[in-house]
C-alpha positions in Angstrom: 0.0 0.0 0.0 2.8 2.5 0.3 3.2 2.8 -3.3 -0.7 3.9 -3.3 -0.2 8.0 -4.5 -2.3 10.2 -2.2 -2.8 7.1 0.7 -0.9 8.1 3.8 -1.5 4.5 5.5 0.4 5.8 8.7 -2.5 8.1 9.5 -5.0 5.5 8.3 -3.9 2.9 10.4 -4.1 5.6 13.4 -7.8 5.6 12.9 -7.9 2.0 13.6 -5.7 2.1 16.5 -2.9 0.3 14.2 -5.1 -2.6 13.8 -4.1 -4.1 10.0 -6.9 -6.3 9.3 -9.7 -3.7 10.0 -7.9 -0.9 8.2 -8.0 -3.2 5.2 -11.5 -4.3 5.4 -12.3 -0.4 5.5 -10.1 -0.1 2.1 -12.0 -2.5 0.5 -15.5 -1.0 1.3 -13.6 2.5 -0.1 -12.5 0.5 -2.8 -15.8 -1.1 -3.9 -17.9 2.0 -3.0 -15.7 4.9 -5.2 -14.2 2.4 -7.8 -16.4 4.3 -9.9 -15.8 7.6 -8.3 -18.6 9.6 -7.1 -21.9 8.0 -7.1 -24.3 8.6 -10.2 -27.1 10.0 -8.1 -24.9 13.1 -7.2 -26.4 15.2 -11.0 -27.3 18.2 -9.0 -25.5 20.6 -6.7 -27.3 20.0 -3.9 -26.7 16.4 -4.4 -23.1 16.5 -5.1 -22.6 19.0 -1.9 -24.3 16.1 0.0 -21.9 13.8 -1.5 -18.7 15.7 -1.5 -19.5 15.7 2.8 -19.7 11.9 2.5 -17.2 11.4 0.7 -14.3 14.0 2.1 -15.1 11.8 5.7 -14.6 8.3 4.0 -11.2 9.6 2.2 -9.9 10.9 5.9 -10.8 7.9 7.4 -8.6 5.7 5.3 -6.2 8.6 5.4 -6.7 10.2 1.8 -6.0 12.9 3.0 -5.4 14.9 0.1 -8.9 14.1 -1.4 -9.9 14.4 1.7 -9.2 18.3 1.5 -10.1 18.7 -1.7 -13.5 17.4 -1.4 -14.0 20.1 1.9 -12.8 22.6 -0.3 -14.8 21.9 -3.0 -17.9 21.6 -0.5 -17.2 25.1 0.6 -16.4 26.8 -2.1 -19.6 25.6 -3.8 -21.7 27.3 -1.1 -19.9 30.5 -2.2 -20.7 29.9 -5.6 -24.7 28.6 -5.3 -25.4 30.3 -8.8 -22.6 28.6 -10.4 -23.8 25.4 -10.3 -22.6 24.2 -13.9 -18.9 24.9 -12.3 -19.7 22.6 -9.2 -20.8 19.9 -11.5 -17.7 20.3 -13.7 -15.1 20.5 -10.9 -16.7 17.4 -9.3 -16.5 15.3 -12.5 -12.8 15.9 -12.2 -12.6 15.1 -8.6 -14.9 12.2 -9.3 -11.8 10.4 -11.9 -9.6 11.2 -9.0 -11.6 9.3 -6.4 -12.2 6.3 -8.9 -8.2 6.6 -9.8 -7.0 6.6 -5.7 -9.9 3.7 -5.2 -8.7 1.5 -8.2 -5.1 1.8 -6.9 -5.9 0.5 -3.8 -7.9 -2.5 -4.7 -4.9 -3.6 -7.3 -2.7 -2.6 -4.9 -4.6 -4.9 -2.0 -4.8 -7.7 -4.3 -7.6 -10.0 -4.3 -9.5 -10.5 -1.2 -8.6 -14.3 0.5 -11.1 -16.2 2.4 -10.0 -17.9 5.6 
């Protein structure tokens, strides 16, 4: 996992009290749920605000901490813009490819999941 870009496991693991196994049951949920980046339901503003909350918690919490940021920073800033929703939208499809990108990484990087 250290070869995972934007993944600081360190701080993950510190969420999980530097328990392995549970940190990498949480990367797999991650994983599954933002292989695809942000979910398709997230069309509107309002919607991808909701979302970008969501989602800037689960990236901390497995410490993405760079998307972490950007998705609080992308929440905030879209309350500045309301009017400009068409930006929002456009800014989130480019977070989105990140998220799917950093969640991708992490399920090759995990390897396939062994039962046992």
């Amino acid at each position: 996992l250290q070869s995972v870009k934007d993944l600081d496991t360190t701080r993950g693991l510190g969420f999980f009290a530097g328990h392995v196994e549970p940190y990498v049951q949480a990367l797999r949920v991650f994983a599954r749920l933002y292989g695809s980046g942000l979910p398709a339901g997230a069309a509107s503003a309002d919607a991808i605000r909701r979302e970008l909350h969501s989602v800037g918690s689960a990236c901390s919490g497995v410490g993405a901490i760079t998307l972490a940021a950007e998705a609080r920073s992308l929440q905030a800033s879209s309350g500045e813009r309301a009017a400009d929703a068409s930006a929002l939208i456009a800014l989130a499809a480019a977070f989105s490819l990140r998220l799917s990108l950093l969640a991708t990484a992490i399920e090759h990087a995990l390897g396939p999941q062994t039962s046992g």
